[in-house]
C-alpha positions in Angstrom: 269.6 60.8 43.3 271.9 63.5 43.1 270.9 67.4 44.0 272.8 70.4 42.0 272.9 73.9 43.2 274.3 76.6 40.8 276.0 80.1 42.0 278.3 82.8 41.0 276.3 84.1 38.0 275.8 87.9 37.6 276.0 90.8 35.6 279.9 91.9 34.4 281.1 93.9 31.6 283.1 92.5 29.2 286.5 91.4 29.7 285.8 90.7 33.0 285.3 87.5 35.0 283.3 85.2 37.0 283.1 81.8 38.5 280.6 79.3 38.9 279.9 76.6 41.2 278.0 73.8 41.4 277.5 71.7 44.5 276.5 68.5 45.2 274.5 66.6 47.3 273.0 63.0 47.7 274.5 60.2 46.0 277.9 62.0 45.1 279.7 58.6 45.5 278.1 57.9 42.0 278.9 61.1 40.7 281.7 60.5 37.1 281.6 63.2 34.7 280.7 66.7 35.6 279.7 69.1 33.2 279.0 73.2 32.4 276.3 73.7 29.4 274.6 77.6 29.0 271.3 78.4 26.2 271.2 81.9 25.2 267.9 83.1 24.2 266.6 81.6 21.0 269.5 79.1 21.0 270.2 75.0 21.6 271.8 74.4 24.9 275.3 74.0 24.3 278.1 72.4 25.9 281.0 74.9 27.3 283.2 72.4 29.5 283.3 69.0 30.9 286.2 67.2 33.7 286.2 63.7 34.1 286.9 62.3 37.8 290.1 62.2 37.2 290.7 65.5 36.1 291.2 65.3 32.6 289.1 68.3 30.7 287.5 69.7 27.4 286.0 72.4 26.4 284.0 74.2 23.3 285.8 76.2 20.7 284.5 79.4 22.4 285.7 79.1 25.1 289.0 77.8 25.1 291.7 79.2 26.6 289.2 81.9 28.6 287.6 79.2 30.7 288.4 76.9 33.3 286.8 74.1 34.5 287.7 72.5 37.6 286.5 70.1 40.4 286.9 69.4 44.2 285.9 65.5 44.7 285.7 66.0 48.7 283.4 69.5 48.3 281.5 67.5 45.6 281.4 71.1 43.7 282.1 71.5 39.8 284.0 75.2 39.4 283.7 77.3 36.1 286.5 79.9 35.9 285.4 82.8 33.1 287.8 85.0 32.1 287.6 87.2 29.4 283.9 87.2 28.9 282.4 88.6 25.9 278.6 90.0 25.1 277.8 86.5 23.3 279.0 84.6 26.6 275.6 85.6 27.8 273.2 82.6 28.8 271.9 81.0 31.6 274.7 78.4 32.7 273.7 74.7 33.8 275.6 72.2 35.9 275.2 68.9 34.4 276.6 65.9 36.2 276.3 62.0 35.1 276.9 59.1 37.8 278.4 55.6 37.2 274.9 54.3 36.9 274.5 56.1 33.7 271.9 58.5 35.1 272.2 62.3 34.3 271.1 65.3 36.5 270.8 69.0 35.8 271.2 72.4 38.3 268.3 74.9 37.8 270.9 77.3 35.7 272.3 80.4 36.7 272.0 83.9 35.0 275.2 84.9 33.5 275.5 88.7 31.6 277.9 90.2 30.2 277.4 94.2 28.9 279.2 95.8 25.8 
């Protein structure tokens, strides 16, 4: 079992910045590919950013070249870096983390808002 806690959400205007973490607990040994998604209101979940245990990253369309993703394998803790934010940038932001046993857990989300 793996535990996620989300923080660093808020409310900013836009063209400002904020960054997320998520930490880890329990079985972080197992812990592979680490993940940011966010849902606005009425929308799917989406997928904003992803870093393998190696390091190597992707992200959406969106959000390239605004966002960073990043990860500390001793802390256990998946970073989001948001520069630049825009109004549709709003959504509640999820850690999502997959393990080496193919198992997949999810944060409880953090509120991220960003005014015109």
């Amino acid at each position: 079992q793996v535990q996620l806690v989300e923080s660093g959400g808020g409310l900013v205007q836009a063209g400002g910045s904020l960054r997320l973490s998520c930490a880890a607990s329990g079985s972080i040994f197992s812990i592979d590919v680490m993940n940011w998604y966010r849902q606005a209101p009425g929308k799917e979940r989406e997928l904003v950013a992803t870093i393998t245990r190696g390091g190597s990253t992707n992200y959406a369309d969106s959000v390239k070249g605004r966002f960073t993703i990043s990860r500390d394998n001793v802390k256990s803790t998946v970073y989001l870096q948001m520069n630049s934010l825009k109004p549709e940038d709003t959504a509640v932001y999820y850690c999502y983390v997959t393990t080496i046993f193919y198992r997949g857990y999810w944060g409880q989300g953090t509120q991220v808002t960003v005014s015109s």
